[in-house]
N, C-alpha and C positions, 0 to 999 in steps of 0.2 A: 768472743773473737777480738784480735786486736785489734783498733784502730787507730790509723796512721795521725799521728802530731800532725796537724796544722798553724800556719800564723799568717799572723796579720800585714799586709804587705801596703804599708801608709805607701799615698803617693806624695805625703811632702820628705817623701824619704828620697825620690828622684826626681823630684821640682821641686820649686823655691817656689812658683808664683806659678802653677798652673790656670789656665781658662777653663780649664771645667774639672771641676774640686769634687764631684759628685762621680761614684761611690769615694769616699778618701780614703778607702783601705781595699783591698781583694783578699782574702783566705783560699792562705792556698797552700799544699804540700812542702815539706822543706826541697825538694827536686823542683817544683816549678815556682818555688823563693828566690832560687837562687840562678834561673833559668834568663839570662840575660837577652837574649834572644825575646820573648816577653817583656823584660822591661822596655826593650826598644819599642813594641807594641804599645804598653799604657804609656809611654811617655808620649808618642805620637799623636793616643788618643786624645790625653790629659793636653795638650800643650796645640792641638789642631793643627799638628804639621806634618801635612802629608806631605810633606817635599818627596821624599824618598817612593810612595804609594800612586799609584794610576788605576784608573776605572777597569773591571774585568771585561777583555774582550770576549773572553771564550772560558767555559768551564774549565777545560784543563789549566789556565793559568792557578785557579782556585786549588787544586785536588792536587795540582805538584807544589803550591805553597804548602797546604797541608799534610801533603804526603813525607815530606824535605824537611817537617817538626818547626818553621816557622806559622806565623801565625796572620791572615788576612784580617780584615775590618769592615763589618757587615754594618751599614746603614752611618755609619761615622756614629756609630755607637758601643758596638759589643766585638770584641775579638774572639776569632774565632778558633777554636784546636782541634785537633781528631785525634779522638783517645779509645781504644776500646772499639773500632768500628763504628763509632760512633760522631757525630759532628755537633762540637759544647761550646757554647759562650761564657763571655767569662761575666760573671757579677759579683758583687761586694761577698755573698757568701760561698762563691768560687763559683764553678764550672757544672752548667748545666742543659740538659738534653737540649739540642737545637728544633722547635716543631718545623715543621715542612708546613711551610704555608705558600702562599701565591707569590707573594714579597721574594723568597727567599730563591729563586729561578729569576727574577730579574737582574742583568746586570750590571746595571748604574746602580746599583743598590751593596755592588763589593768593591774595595779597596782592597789591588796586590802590589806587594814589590817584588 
């Protein structure tokens, strides 16, 4: 079966001088490489400027970010996407199942814009 091209998506490619350099790359499909919308996400994370982001009052702010193909910020760590019915974080080797834990219904624990 074929599988889809992946790359490497450095974040010194949209920062100069990021504050948090960790993952320095995400792999990701050439549709969500080239998905600006997301870069606006890692750069927010990489660079800690939530200027734009506010604390979720209410799940529907979460599920119309996500539903709208923008991307939230769960813990000022992981961004989050829904693909597939599904709700994925992103990590250095892309996009993976979100578990359902305690954490993840709190929510001072999400970042929307």
């Amino acid at each position: 079966m074929y599988q889809k091209k992946k790359e490497r998506l450095y974040i010194s490619e949209l920062l100069e001088n990021p504050s948090v350099s960790y993952p320095s790359y995400y792999l990701l499909s050439m549709t969500m490489h080239k998905n600006e919308i997301l870069h606006s996400a890692i750069i927010a994370l990489h660079s800690f400027d939530f200027s734009y982001y506010d604390t979720a009052k209410s799940y529907n702010e979460i599920f119309a970010m996500l539903c709208s193909g923008t991307f939230p910020i769960y813990k000022e760590k992981y961004i989050v996407g829904y693909f597939g019915n599904k709700m994925m974080y992103l990590e250095s080797n892309g996009w993976k199942a979100m578990p359902a834990t305690e954490d993840i219904f709190k929510m001072e624990n999400w970042l929307v814009c």
